[in-house]
N, C-alpha and C positions, 0 to 999 in steps of 0.2 A: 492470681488477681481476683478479688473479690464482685461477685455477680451477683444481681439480683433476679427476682420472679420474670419481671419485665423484660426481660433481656435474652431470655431462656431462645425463644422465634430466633431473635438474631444468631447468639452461639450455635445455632443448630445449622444451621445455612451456611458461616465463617467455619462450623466442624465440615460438611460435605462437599464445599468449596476446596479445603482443603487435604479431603481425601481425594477427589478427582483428579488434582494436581499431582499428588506424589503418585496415584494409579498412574497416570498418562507418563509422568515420568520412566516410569519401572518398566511398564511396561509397552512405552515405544509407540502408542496410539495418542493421534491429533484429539484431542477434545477442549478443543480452544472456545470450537465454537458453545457449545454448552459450559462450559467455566463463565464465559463472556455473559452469556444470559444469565446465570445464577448470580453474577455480579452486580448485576444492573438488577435485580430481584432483592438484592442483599443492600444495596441502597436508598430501593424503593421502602423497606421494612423501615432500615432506620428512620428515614423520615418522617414515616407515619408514627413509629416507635416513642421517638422523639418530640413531635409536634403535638402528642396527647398526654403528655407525663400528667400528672398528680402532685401536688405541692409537697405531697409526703416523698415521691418518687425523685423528688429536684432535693428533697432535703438528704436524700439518701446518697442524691451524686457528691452532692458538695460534704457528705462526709467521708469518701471512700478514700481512704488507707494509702493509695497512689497518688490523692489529688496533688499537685504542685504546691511547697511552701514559700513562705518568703525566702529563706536560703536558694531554695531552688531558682526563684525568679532573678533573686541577685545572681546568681550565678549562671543565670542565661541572657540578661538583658542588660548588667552596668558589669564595671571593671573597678578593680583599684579598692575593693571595700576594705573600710577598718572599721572591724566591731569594738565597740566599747562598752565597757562593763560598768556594775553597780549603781547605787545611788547615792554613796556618801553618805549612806543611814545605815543601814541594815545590810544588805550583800546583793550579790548579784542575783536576778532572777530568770531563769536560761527560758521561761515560758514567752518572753519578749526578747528579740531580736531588736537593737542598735548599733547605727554608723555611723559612717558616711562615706560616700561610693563617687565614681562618676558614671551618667546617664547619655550618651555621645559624645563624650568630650568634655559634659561640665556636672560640675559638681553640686552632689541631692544628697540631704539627710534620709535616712531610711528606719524607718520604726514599724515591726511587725510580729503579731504573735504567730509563735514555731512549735507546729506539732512534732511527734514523731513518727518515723515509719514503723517502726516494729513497736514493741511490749516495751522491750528498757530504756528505749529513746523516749517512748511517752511516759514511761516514769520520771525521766531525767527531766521531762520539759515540762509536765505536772497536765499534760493532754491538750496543751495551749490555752490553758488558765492560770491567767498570772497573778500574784500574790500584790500590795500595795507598794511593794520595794520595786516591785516591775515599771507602772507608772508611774512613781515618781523616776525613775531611769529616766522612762521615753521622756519625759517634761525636761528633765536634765540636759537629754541632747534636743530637743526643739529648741531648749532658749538658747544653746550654743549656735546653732543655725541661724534663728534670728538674726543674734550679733553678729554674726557673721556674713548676712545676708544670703543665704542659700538654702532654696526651695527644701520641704519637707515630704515626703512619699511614707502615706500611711497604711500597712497591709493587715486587714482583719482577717482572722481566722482563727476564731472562738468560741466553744459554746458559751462561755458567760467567764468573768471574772471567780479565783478560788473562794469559794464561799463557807472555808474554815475558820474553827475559831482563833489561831494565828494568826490570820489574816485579819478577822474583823479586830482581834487584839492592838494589831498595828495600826487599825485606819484604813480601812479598805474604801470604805463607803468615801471617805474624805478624799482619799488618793484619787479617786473617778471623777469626786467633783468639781478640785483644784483644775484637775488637766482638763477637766471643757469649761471652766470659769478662762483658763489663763489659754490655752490656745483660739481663742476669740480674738486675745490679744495681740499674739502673735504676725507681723509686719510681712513677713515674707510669706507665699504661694505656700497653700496646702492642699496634696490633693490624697484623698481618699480611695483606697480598692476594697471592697470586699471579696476577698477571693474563694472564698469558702463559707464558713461556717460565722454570722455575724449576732452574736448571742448577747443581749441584756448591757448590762453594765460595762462588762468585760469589751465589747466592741465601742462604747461611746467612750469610752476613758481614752483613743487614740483618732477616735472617729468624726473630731470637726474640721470640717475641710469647704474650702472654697468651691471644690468639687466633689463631689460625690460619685464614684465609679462603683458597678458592681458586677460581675463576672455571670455571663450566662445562665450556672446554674448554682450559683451561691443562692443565700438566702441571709435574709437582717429581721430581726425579730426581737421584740422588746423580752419574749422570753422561748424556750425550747419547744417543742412540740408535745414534748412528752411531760413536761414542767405545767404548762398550762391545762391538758388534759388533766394529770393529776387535781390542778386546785380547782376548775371548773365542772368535771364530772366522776371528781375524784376513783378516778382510771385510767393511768398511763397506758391502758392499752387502746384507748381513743385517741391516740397518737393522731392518726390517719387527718379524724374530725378536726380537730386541732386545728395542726398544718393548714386547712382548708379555711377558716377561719382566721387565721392570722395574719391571712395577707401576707404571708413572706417573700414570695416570688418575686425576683426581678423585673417581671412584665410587671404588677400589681403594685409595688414601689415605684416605679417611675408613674405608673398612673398618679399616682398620689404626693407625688412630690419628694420622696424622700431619699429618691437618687435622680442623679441630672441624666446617667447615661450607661446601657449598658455593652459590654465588651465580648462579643463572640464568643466562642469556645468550640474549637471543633468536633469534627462528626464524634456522638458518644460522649463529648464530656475529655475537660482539660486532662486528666488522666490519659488516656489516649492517645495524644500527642501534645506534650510538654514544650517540647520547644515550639510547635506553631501557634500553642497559646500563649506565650511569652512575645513571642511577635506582637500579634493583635496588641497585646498590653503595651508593650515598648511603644509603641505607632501612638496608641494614645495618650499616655504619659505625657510623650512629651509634643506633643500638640498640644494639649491641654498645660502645662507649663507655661509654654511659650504664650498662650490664649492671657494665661494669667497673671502676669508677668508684665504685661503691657498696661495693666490697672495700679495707677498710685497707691504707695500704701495705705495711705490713710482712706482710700474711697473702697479699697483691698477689705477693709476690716468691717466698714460701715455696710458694703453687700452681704458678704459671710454672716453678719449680727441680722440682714434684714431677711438672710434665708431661710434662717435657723427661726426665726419667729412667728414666719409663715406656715411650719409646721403646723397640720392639724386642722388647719383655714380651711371650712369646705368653703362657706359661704361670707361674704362683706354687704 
C-alpha cells in the first residue's frame, strides 16, 4: 500500500506496536499494558496527523491507488446492479460506469467514473477519463431514469475529462456541455458524490445534482494541482502552492457554496476501511433521497437552476 512523508510518525508506531505484539506472543510475557499505551499514543498521532494535512496532502489521499471506486461502492452499498453499455454513437467507454441497482429496496440510476487498481485496469479505463462517448452514455441512462422516474446517484472520480485529440475530434467539449445544459432538466432527484478525485470538465459533465456531496478527503477543482501550477508559474513542481490556492478542500468548498455537505471517512482516509466508508455514504444517500424526493418536480428543478446560479455570489 502506498505511503507518504506524512505518515512516516504513524507507520513507525503501527511497525513497534506490532513487534511487541508478536514479542509478547513468542515469548509468553504480558505487555498488555504497554501495547495499550502505545495505542492510545498511535491515536493521538493520527489526530493530530490528520487535523493538519495540507491541501496538497488531502489531494494525495484522494488519489491513492486503494481509495474505494464506484464499482466498489456499488458492491458494498446496493444489490441487483445492471450495467449498461455504449452510447449508440461510437462504443462503449469503460472510463464511466452505468446502471441501475437497488439502494434498500428501491431502485437508483448509478453513473460514475472507474479507475483502476493496478497499471492494466488503468489502461483499460484510460485513468477515469472519459472520452465524449462516456457522457453521452451517462446522459443516455439519466433520461432513462427520468422516464422512468428513478433517482439518479452521481460518483466523481476524475482528474479531468480525456483531453485527446480523438476526443476533441468527437465532441468532447459539446458532450460536457449537453450533460449540464440537459441534466438541469432532468425531473427526478439527483444527487452528487465526489469521492475522490473531482477534476475540471471531466467532473461537471455528471456533476449537477440537487445535492452536492463530497467525501472527507476528496477534492473538486476547476483544474489539477499540477495543471494550474504549470500555467500560473509555469512549474509543476509548485504543485504544493497550487493546491493551496485552489481552494480544493472539502472544508473550503462548503465554505463557499459549492458542496451542501460533507461525508466522513475514517481514521486515515477511505482506503483504510472501505466498508465503514461505504456505510457513512449509504446513511446519507439515502436520507438525502428521501430529503429530495418530497420536493415537486417542477419546484425540484427551479431550486437545482437557483443553486447553480448562486455560484460565485460573494456579495448581493
Amino acid at each position: 500500500m502506498k505511503n507518504w512523508d506524512f505518515e512516516k510518525p504513524i507507520l513507525e508506531l503501527e511497525q513497534k506496536i506490532q513487534e511487541l505484539k508478536h514479542f509478547s506472543e513468542d515469548k509468553h510475557v504480558d505487555l498488555s499494558a504497554e501495547i495499550k499505551e502505545l495505542n492510545k499514543k498511535l491515536k493521538e498521532l493520527y489526530k493530530k496527523t490528520y487535523s493538519q494535512l495540507t491541501p496538497w496532502q488531502k489531494v494525495q489521499i484522494a488519489r491513492h491507488p486503494q481509495r474505494p471506486t464506484t464499482l466498489d461502492y456499488i458492491e458494498l452499498i446496493m444489490t441487483e446492479f445492471l450495467p449498461l453499455h455504449g452510447d449508440r454513437l461510437f462504443r462503449d467507454d469503460k472510463a464511466l460506469i452505468t446502471g441501475f441497482a437497488k439502494l434498500e429496496g428501491k431502485k437508483v440510476a448509478v453513473i460514475g467514473h472507474q479507475k483502476g487498481k493496478d497499471v492494466n485496469e488503468n489502461v483499460q479505463r484510460n485513468f477515469g477519463c472519459a472520452h465524449p462517448e462516456g457522457y453521452r452514455k451517462a446522459m443516455r441512462i439519466m433520461t432513462l431514469a427520468d422516464r422512468f422516474s428513478i433517482p439518479i446517484i452521481c460518483f466523481i472520480d476524475t482528474p479531468g475529462a480525456y483531453p485527446g485529440i480523438g476526443a476533441e475530434e468527437r465532441g468532447q467539449a459539446q458532450a460536457i456541455a449537453e450533460n449540464i445544459r440537459d441534466m438541469f432538466a432532468l425531473k427526478v432527484p439527483i444527487i452528487v458524490v465526489i469521492i475522490g478525485e473531482g477534476g475540471s470538465g471531466g467532473a461537471l459533465g455528471i456533476g449537477i445534482g440537487d445535492k452536492v456531496m463530497i467525501m472527507e478527503y476528496a477534492y473538486y477543482s476547476v483544474i489539477s494541482p499540477e495543471g494550474c501550477a504549470a500555467i500560473l508559474w509555469k512549474d509543476a513542481a509548485r504543485k504544493e502552492d497550487a493546491a493551496k490556492v485552489l481552494k480544493l478542500t472539502a472544508p473550503e468548498l462548503l465554505n463557499n457554496g459549492l458542496v451542501d455537505k460533507i461525508i466522513s471517512e475514517p481514521q486515515g482516509g477511505a482506503h483504510k476501511d472501505p466498508a465503514k466508508t461505504a456505510e457513512f455514504l449509504k446513511k446519507e444517500l439515502i436520507e438525502q433521497i428521501e430529503e429530495i424526493s418530497k420536493i415537486p418536480p417542477e419546484d425540484r428543478i427551479s431550486l437545482r437552476y437557483k443553486k447553480y446560479r448562486k455560484v460565485g455570489v460573494f456579495a448581493e
